[in-house]
C-alpha positions in Angstrom: 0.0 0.0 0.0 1.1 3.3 -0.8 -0.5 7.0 -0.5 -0.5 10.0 -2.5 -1.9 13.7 -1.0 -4.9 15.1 -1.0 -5.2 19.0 -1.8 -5.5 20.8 1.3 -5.9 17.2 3.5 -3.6 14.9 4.5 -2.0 11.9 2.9 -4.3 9.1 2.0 -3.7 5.6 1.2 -3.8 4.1 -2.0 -3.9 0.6 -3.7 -3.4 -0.9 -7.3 -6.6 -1.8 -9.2 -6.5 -3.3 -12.2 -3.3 -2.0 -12.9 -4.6 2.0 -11.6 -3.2 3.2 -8.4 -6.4 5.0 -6.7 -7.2 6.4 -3.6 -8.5 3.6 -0.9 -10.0 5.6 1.6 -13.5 5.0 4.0 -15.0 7.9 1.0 -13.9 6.3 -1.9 -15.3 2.7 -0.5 -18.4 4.0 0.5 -18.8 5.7 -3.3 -18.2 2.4 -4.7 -20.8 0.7 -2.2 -23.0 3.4 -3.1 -22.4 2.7 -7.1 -22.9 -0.8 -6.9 -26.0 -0.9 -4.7 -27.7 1.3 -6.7 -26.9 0.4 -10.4 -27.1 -2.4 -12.6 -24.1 -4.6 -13.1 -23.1 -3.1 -16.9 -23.6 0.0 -15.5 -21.7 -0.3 -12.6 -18.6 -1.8 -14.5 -18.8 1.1 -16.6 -19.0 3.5 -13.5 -15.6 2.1 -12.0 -14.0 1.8 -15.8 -14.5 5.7 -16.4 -12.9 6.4 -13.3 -9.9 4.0 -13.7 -9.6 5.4 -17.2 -10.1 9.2 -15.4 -7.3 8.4 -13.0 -5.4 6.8 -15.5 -5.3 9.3 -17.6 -4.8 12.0 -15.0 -1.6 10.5 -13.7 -0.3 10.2 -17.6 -0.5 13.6 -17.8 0.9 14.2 -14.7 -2.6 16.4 -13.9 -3.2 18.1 -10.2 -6.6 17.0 -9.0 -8.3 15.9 -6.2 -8.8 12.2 -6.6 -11.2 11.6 -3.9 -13.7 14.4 -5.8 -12.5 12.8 -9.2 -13.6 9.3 -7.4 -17.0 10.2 -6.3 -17.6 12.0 -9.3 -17.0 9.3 -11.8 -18.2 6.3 -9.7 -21.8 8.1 -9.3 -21.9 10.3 -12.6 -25.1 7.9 -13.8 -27.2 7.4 -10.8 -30.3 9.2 -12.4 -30.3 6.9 -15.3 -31.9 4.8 -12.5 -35.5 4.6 -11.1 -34.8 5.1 -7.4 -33.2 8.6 -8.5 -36.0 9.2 -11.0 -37.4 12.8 -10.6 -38.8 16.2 -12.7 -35.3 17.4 -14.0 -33.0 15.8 -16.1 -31.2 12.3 -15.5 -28.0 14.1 -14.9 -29.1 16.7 -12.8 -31.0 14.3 -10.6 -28.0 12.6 -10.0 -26.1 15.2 -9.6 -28.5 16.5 -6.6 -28.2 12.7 -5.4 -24.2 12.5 -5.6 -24.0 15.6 -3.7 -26.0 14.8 -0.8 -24.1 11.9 -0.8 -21.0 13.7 -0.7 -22.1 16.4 2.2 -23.4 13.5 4.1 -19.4 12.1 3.9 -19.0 15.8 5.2 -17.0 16.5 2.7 -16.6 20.4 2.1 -18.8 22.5 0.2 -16.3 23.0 -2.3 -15.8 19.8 -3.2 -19.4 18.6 -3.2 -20.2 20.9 -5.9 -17.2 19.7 -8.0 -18.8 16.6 -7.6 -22.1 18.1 -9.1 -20.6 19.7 -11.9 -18.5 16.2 -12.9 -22.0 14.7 -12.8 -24.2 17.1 -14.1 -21.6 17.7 -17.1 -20.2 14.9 -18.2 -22.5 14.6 -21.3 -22.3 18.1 -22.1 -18.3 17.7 -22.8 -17.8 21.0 -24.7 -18.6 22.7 -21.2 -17.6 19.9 -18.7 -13.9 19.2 -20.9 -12.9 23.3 -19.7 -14.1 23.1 -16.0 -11.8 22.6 -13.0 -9.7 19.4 -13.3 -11.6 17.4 -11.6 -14.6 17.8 -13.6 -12.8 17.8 -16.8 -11.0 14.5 -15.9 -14.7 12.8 -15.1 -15.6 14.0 -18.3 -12.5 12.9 -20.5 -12.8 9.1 -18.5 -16.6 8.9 -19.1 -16.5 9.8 -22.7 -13.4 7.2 -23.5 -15.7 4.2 -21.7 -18.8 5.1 -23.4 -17.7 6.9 -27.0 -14.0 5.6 -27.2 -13.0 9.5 -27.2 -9.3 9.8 -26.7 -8.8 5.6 -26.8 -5.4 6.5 -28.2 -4.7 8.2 -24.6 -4.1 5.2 -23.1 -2.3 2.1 -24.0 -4.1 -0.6 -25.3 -2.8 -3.0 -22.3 -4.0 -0.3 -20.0 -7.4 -0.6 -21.9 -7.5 -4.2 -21.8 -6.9 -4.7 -18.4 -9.6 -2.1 -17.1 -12.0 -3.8 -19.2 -11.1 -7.4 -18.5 -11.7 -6.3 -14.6 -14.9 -4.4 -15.5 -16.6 -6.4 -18.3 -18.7 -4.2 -20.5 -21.9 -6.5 -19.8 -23.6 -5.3 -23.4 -23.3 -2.0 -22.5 -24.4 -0.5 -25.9 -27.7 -2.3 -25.6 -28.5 -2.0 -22.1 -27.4 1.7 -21.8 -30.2 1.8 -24.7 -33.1 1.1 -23.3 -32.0 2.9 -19.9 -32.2 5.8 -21.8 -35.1 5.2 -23.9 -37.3 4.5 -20.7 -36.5 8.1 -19.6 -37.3 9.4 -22.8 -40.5 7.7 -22.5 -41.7 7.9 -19.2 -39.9 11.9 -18.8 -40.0 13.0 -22.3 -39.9 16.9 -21.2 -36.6 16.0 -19.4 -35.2 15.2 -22.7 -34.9 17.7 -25.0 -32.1 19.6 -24.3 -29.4 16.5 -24.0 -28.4 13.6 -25.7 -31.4 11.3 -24.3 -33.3 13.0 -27.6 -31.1 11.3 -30.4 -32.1 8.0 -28.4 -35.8 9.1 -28.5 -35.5 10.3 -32.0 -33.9 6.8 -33.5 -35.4 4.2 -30.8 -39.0 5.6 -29.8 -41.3 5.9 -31.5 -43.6 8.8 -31.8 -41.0 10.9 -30.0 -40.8 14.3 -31.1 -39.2 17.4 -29.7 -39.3 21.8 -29.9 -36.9 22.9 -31.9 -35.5 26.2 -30.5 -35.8 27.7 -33.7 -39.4 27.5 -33.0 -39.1 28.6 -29.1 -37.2 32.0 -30.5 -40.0 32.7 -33.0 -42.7 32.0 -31.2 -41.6 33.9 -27.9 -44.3 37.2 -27.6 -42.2 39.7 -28.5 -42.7 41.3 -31.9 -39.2 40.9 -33.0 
């Protein structure tokens, strides 16, 4: 066992998994508990393979972060996707509200539970989440390489191999499908302003959604 330093705590403990050193603290433990008990097995694995390939790819580029926020982050970014979190707002920001009450409950600090709710709440919207702090940024760049393959060539295919081998995928592509479709089914006004629409749009059908084009035009000012 080794340890590697918090910002602004103290030196925490780490261990190797699946070929990752990561933090192995009581917070960290009770994330994955949290993960696990409240997710279904593919997406689980693919919870604790975006944050290996997170912190992987953090300590490649030698990047500062926080890996306890970067933990929790990553490990409960998709807890909306499922029914116990299901709520008026959007998948993400449901579980964004959900993996911050989890993280003040750790009493962890203010701070740190809102970079928690940003890695959640913007991991699907990279083109904001990819220029946040680094903590949020690295949840985003470790989601989007488990579930688009962005920056696969990051990482060395061994590296690849051996988070997935640990993690199997589980038929992610399908399962992740209709996880998403349900929302846009059951929630279809939580929809239209993220990605769950294209899975609406291909996969359900009858879906149909405002086009902002429309919103603009149609607002009750004369021009």
């Amino acid at each position: 066992m080794s340890a590697i330093a918090v910002p602004g705590r103290v030196v925490v403990a780490t261990r190797v998994l699946a070929g990752v050193t990561v933090p192995d603290t009581p917070l960290v433990s009770r994330a994955i508990d949290m993960a696990r008990e409240n997710s279904k097995p593919y997406l689980f694995n693919h919870s604790m393979r975006s944050w290996l390939f997170a912190e992987a790819i953090a300590q490649a580029q030698n990047s500062s972060h926080d890996p306890e926020v970067l933990a929790v982050a990553t490990l409960l970014h998709d807890l909306g996707l499922m029914p116990a979190f299901t709520g008026p707002l959007r998948f993400e920001v449901e579980g964004a509200n959900a993996a911050r009450e989890f993280a003040r409950k750790q009493g962890m600090s203010e701070s740190r539970a809102q970079l928690i709710w940003d890695g959640v709440a913007l991991n699907s919207t990279p083109s904001i989440g990819l220029h946040k702090e680094p903590e949020v940024a690295l949840c985003t760049t470790g989601i989007g390489l488990d579930w688009g393959g962005w920056g696969y060539e990051t990482l060395p295919q061994s590296q690849i191999d051996e988070i997935v081998d640990a993690f199997p995928r589980l038929q992610m592509k399908s399962q992740f499908t209709r996880d998403v479709c349900r929302i846009v089914q059951e929630r279809s006004t939580t929809t239209y302003d993220n990605f769950a629409r294209d899975f609406g749009e291909r996969f359900v059908p009858g879906y149909t959604r405002p086009s902002a084009v429309d919103l603009l035009f149609d607002s009750p000012f004369a021009e």
